[in-house]
C-alpha atoms as one frame of an Amber mdcrd trajectory, in Angstrom:
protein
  40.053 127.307 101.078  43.523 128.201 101.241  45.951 125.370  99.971  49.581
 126.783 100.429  51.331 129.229 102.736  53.030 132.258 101.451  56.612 132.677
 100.898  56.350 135.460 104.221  54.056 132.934 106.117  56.998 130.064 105.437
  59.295 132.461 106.820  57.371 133.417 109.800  57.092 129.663 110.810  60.814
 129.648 110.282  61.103 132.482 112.697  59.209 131.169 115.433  61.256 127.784
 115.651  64.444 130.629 115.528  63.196 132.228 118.947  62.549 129.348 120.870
  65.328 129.748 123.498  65.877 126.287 124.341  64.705 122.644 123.100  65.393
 119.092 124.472  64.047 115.920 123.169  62.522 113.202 125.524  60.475 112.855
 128.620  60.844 113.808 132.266  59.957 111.311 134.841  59.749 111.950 138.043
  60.926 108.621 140.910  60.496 108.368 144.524  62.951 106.170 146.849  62.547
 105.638 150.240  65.685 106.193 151.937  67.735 104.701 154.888  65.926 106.850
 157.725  62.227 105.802 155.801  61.950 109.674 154.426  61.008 110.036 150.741
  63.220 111.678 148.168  61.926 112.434 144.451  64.401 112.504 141.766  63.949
 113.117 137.696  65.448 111.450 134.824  65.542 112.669 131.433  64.550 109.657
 128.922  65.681 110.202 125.142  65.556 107.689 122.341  68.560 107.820 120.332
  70.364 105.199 118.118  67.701 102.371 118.840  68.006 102.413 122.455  66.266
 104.350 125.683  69.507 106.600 126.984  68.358 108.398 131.261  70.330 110.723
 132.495  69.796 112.054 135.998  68.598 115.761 136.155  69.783 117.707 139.282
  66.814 119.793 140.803  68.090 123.058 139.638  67.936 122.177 136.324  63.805
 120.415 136.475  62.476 123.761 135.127  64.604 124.428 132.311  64.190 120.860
 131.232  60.716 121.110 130.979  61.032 124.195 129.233  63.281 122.570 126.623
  60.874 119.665 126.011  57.763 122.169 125.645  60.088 124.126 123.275  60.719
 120.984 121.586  57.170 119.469 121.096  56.232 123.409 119.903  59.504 123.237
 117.194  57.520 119.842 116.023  54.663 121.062 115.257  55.731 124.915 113.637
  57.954 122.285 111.362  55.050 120.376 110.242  53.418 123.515 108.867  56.656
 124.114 107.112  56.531 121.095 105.585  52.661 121.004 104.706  53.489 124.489
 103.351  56.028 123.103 101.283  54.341 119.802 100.309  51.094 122.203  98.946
  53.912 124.686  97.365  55.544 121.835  95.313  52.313 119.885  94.583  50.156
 122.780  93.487  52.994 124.559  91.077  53.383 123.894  87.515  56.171 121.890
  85.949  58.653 124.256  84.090  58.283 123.079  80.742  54.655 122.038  81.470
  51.502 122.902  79.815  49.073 121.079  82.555  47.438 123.036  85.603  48.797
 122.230  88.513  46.892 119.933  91.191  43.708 121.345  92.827
């Protein structure tokens, strides 16, 4: 069983998250109002949690694409840094101490 990534695999991981083109944290919703005449019209918000509080900001229609885009970009930047980090965490955990004499963990 393989414990740690290599220094190349690290920086492969770190290359992936580099070419993804555009991210965005939060969800899209999509709302329907009924208007004056009684015809429908849908509408999307962009919700993001920042500073302790829900922030929605309208998104035009011409822009519902590249928002989801950023979001999938986002949730895939998540989870490429989490294999950095359990790369990292195994790296540091399984190494020896400089002035050590122990084997390292595992």
């Amino acid at each position: 069983m393989k414990t740690h990534a290599s220094p190349a695999e690290r920086e492969s991981l770190l290359a992936k998250i580099k070419r993804i083109p555009v991210m965005i944290q939060g969800t899209l919703t999509q709302k329907s109002r009924r208007r004056a005449d009684g015809s429908r019209a849908t509408y999307h918000q962009l919700q993001q949690w920042e500073d302790g509080a829900n922030h929605t900001r309208h998104v035009p229609a011409a822009q519902v694409e590249a928002v989801e885009e950023g979001i999938l970009g986002y949730a895939r930047a998540q989870d490429l840094l989490a294999q950095v980090a359990r790369a990292d965490e195994q790296a540091v955990l399984h190494a020896p101490a400089p002035d050590s004499k122990k084997k390292p963990i595992g």
